[in-house]
C-alpha positions as CSV (number, residue, x, y, z in Angstrom):
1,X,-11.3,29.8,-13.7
2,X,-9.0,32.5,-13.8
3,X,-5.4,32.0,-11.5
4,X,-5.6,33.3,-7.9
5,X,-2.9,35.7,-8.6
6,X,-5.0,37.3,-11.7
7,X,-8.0,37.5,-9.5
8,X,-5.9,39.3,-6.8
9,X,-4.7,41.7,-8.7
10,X,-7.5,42.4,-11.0
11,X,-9.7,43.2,-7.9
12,X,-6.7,45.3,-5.9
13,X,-6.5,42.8,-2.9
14,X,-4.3,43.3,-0.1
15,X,-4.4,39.6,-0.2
16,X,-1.5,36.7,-1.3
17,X,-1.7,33.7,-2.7
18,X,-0.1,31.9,0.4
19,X,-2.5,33.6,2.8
20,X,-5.5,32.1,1.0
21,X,-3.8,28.9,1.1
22,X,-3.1,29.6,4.9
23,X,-7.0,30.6,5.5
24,X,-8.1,27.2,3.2
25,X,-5.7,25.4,6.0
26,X,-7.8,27.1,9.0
27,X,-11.0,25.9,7.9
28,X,-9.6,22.5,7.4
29,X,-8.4,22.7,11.0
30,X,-12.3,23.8,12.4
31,X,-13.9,20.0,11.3
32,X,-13.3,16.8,12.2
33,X,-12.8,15.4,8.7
34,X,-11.4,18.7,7.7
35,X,-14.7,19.4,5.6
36,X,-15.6,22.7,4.1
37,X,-17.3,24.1,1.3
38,X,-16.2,27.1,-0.7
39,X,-18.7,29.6,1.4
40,X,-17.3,28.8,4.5
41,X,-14.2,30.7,3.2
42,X,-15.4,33.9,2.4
43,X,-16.1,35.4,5.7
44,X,-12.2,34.6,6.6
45,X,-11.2,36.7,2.8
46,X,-13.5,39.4,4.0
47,X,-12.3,39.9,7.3
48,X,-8.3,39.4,5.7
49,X,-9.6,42.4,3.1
50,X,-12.5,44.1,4.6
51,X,-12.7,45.8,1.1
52,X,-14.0,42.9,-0.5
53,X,-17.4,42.6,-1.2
54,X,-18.8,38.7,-1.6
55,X,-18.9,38.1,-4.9
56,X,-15.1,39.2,-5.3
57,X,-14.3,37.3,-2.1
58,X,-16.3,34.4,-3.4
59,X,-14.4,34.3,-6.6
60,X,-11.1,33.8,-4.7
61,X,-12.4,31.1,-2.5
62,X,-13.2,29.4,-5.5
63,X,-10.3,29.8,-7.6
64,X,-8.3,28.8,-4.3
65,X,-9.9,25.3,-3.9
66,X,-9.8,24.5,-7.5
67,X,-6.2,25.6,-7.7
68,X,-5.4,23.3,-4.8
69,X,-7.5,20.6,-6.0
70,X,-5.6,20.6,-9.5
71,X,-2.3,20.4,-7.2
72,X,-3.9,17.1,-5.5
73,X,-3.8,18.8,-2.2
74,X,-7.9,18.7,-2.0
75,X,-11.0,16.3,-2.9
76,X,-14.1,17.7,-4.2
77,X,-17.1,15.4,-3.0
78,X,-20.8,16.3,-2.8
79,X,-19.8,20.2,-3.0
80,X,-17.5,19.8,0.2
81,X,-13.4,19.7,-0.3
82,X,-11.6,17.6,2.3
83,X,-7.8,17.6,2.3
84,X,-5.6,14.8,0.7
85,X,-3.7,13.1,2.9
């Protein structure tokens, strides 16, 4: 998968690195055991850049939990990420 920062600027978002980060920690903060899977981000990236469409949106979710599961700061299980603690 390509880096976030790539993505971002190959598809002209308004978005940063950090605020995907900050939107992964939101939907963390929504379930008890901090649970989410990669779709449940796009509708925050859409509404951060209302230019994106889904697939573009979808490919920054993704790239954003597999960065931050290479950094150790997520677990994939069962095609959820939970946070490391």
């Amino acid at each position: 998968m390509a880096s976030i920062q790539y993505l971002i600027d190959s598809i002209c978002s308004s978005l940063t690195v950090e605020s995907l980060y900050k939107l992964v920690e939101i939907e963390i903060s929504k379930g008890s055991l901090g649970a989410f899977k990669v779709d449940d981000l796009i509708p925050g990236i859409q509404g951060a850049d209302r230019s994106l469409d889904r697939e573009s949106a979808l490919a920054l979710a993704q790239a954003t939990v597999e960065d931050l599961a290479g950094r150790g700061r997520l677990r994939a299980e069962s095609g959820c990420f939970y946070p490391v603690k």
